[in-house]
C-alpha positions, -999 to 999 in steps of 0.1 A, spaced: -186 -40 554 -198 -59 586 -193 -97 592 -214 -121 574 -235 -150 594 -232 -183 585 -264 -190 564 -261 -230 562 -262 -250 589 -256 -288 592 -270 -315 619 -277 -296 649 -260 -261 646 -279 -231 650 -260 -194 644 -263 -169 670 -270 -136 661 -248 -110 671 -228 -137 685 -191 -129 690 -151 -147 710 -173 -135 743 -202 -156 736 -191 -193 751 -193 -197 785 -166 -183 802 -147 -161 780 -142 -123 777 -117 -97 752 -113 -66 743 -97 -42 723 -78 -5 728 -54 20 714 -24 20 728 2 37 700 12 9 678 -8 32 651 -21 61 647 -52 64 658 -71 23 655 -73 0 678 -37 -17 680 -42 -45 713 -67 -68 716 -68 -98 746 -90 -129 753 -95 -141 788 -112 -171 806 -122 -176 839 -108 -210 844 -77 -223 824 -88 -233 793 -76 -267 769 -60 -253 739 -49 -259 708 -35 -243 676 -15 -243 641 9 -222 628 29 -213 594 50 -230 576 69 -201 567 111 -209 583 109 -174 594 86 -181 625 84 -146 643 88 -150 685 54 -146 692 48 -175 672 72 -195 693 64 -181 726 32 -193 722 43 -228 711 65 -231 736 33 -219 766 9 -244 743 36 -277 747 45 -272 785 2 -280 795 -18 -277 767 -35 -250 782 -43 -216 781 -63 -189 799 -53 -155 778 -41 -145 746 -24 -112 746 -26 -97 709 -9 -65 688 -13 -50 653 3 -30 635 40 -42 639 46 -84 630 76 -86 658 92 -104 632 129 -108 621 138 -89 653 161 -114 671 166 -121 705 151 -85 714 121 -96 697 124 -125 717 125 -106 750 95 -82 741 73 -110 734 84 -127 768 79 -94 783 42 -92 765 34 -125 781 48 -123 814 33 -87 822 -5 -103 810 -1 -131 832 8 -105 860 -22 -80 846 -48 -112 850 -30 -129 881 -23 -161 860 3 -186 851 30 -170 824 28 -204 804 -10 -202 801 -7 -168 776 -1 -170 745 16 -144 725 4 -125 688 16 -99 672 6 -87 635 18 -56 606 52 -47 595 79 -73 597 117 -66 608 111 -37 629 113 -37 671 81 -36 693 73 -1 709 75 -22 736 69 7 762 37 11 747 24 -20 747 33 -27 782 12 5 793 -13 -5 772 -18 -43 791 -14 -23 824 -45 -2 809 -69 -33 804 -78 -29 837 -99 2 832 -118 -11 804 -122 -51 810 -158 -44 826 -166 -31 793 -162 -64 776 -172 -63 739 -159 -87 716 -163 -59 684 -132 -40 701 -110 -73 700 -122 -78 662 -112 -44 654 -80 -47 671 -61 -72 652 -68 -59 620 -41 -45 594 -54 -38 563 -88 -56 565 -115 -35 554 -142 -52 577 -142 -74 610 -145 -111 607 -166 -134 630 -186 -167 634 -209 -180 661 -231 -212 664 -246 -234 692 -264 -264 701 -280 -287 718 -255 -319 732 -275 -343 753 -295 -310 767 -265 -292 773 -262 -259 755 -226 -258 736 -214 -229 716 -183 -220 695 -172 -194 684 -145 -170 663 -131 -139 650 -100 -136 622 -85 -114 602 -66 -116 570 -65 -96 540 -28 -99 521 -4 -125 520 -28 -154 526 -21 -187 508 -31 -228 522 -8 -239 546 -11 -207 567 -1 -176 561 -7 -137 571 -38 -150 590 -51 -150 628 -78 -170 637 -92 -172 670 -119 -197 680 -136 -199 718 -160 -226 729 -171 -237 767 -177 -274 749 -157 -300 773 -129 -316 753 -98 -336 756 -70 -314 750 -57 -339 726 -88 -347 707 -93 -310 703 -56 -305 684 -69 -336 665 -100 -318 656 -80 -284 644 -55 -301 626 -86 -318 610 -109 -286 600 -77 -266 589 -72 -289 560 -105 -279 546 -116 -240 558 -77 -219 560 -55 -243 544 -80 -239 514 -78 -201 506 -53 -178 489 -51 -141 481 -14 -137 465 4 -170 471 25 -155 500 27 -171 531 38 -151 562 58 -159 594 34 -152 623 1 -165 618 -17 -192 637 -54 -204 640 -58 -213 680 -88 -226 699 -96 -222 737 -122 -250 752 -139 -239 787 -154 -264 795 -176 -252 810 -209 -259 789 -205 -285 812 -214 -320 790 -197 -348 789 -159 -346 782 -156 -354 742 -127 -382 741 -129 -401 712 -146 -399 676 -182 -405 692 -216 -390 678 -207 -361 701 -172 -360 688 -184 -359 652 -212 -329 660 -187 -308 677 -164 -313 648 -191 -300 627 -196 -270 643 -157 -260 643 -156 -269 605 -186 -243 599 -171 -216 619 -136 -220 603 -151 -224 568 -168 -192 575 -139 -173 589 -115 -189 559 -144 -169 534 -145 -139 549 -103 -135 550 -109 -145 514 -133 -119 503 -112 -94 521 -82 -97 499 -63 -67 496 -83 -46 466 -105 -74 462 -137 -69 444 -151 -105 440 -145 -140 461 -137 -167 438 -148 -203 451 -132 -232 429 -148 -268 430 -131 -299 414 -144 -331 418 -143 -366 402 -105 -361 410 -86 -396 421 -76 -389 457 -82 -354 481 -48 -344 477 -51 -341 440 -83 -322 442 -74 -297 467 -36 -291 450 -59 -282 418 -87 -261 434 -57 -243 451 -39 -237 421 -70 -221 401 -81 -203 427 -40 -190 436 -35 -186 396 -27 -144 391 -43 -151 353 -73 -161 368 -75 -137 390 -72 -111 370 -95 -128 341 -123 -121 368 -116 -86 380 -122 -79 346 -148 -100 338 -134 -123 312 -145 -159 303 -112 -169 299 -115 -206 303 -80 -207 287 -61 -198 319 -81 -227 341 -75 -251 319 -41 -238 322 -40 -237 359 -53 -273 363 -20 -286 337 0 -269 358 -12 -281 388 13 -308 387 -15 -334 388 -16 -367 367 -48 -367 346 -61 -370 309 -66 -337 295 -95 -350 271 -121 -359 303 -116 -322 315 -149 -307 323 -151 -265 331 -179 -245 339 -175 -210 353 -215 -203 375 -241 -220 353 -224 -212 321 -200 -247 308 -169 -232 288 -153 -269 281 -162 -305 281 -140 -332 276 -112 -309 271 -125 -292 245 -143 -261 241 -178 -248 243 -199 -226 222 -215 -201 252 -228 -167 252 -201 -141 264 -228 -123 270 -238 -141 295 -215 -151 307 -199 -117 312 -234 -108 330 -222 -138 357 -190 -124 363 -203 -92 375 -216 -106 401 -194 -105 440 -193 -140 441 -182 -159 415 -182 -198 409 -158 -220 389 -168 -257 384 -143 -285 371 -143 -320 366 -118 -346 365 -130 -374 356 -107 -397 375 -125 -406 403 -147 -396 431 -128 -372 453 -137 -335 455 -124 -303 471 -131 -267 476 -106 -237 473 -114 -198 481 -94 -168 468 -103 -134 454 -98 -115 425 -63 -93 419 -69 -54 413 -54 -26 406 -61 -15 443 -41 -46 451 -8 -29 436 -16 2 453 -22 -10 490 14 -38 488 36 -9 468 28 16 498 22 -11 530 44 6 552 37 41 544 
């Protein structure tokens, strides 16, 4: 299944087909084999030309794996970075001060590789947690970018940080900002323990807009509540995964330092590439057959209607209600008392696509017909209203399979 392109876009945003990392001004990646696995694509690295303002977020998982905090600790010491040096296939997690040393060792031999500053690469690794780097490997496989950097192709870095992801994931869109051409940017991946507040997720956003360093982390942490902190596969959250941007600057407009018109465009733009990427890790759930999009509105505050959204869209009954088709408006009603939410029961409004299953808190006559015609469909849409106010939210998440049983029991076979 190839990457989707983003199909709505706000104020000024145009996509960019066939648009990929490589795209903004300035930046280049690629992807190769080098042992980690079998036979795919196990290293993938993004370069700029000039040192780049960065910023990024992390897990909240304790168990923060040392390429995690490697790349933390190149991210506080300038804010900037010019390379990201990325493996699949093994997590480099649990794995101690040796782990520590290999993802040193990772960093320091790209900065070498690329003739830049160690503390401007940051450090990935993704795959099986608690076992040692092939470190050896890896390290010939840096030396070996060399040969094939002129064949930059941003595909090849998609396809590299993939574990078990059946399809590549990327975004692109560009505009006009006071007749300077801007563009932004991003590939992910993500397909199995993926739950809001990060989890076993990579994103990686590139734009050549000019930015503040500071406003940019402002603007991440910003987008990331609404686009990854809003989707879920299993409920697991992992220990490696991060979502980090890297500004050029080189699009060559103004420097965005404040909450301006500019400001507000450009923060447009990152929301519609995240929200995309956030989808597409959705729909990619491991054995997932359908994406699952959950709006609640007329809650009282945000909070309250994203922790509901999340928990309808992260509930395993509802999950499995729409693998197999099953208008069973029980287990969202369920899910939203759960939530841990204050509200009144009786102004509870449900309806899953075009077909309302419950008003007021109580039930519906409908067609299961019908409504089991709906749930065929890939995409599936579940509507609820609080009735407590005006605040809404949207949560993504897949179905739960069979397949999804068979892929986790055997992950490391």
């Amino acid at each position: 299944m190839n990457a989707h392109v983003i199909t709505n876009i706000k104020n000024q945003w145009a996509k960019v087909e066939g648009g990929n990392i490589c795209t903004p001004k300035g930046f280049t990646a690629g992807g190769l084999h080098c042992g980690i696995k079998r036979k795919r694509k196990d290293l993938g690295w993004i370069y700029c030309t000039v040192p780049a303002n960065a910023a990024a977020v992390y897990t909240t998982n304790l168990f923060q794996a040392p390429p995690l905090k490697v790349t933390q600790e190149s991210l506080k010491s300038n804010g900037i970075l010019q390379g990201l040096i990325v493996n699949s296939g093994n997590a480099n997690s649990c794995t101690g001060e040796e782990g520590m040393q290999h993802a040193y060792n990772m960093r320091n031999t790209f900065a070498e590789q690329f003739n830049i500053a160690q503390e401007d690469v940051g450090v990935i690794s993704t795959g099986v947690i608690g076992e040692q780097l092939p470190i050896n490997k890896i390290i010939e496989g840096i030396h070996n970018i060399s040969y094939v950097q002129k064949e930059v192709d941003g595909l090849d870095f998609e396809q590299s940080i993939l574990t078990t992801d059946t399809f590549t994931k990327n975004a692109c869109v560009k505009m006009k900002m006071k007749n300077k051409e801007v563009t932004i940017a991003g590939a992910a991946k993500g397909s199995g323990m993926v739950h809001p507040n990060m989890a076993t997720m990579l994103g990686f956003i590139t734009t050549d807009v000019n930015i503040d360093q500071a406003v940019l982390q402002t603007a991440l942490k910003s987008v990331t509540k609404e686009s990854f902190n809003m989707i879920t596969v299993d409920g697991d959250t992992s220990t490696n995964d991060m979502v980090v941007v890297m500004a050029s600057g080189l699009a060559g407009n103004e420097v965005l330092i404040g909450e301006d018109e500019e400001y507000q465009l450009f923060l447009e733009g990152l929301k519609e590439v995240s929200l995309h990427l956030a989808k597409q890790i959705a729909r990619d759930g491991e054995g997932a057959t359908k994406l699952i999009e959950v709006t609640v509105d007329g809650a009282l505050t945000d909070t309250d209607a994203q922790t509901i959204a999340k928990t309808i869209v992260g509930s395993s009954l509802v999950k499995t209600a729409i693998f197999g088709e099953d208008a069973n408006w029980g287990r969202i009603v369920s899910a939203v008392g759960y939530s841990g939410v204050q509200l009144n029961p009786n102004l509870i409004t449900v309806a899953i696509g075009p077909i309302k299953v419950v008003e007021n808190g109580l039930p519906l006559v409908f067609s299961e017909a019908n409504a089991k015609v709906y749930l065929e469909n890939e995409e599936i849409k579940i509507y609820v209203h609080i009735g407590a106010g005006n605040a809404m939210a949207t949560a993504w998440g897949c179905d739960l399979s069979y397949d999804y049983v068979r892929i986790n029991a055997s992950y490391r076979t």
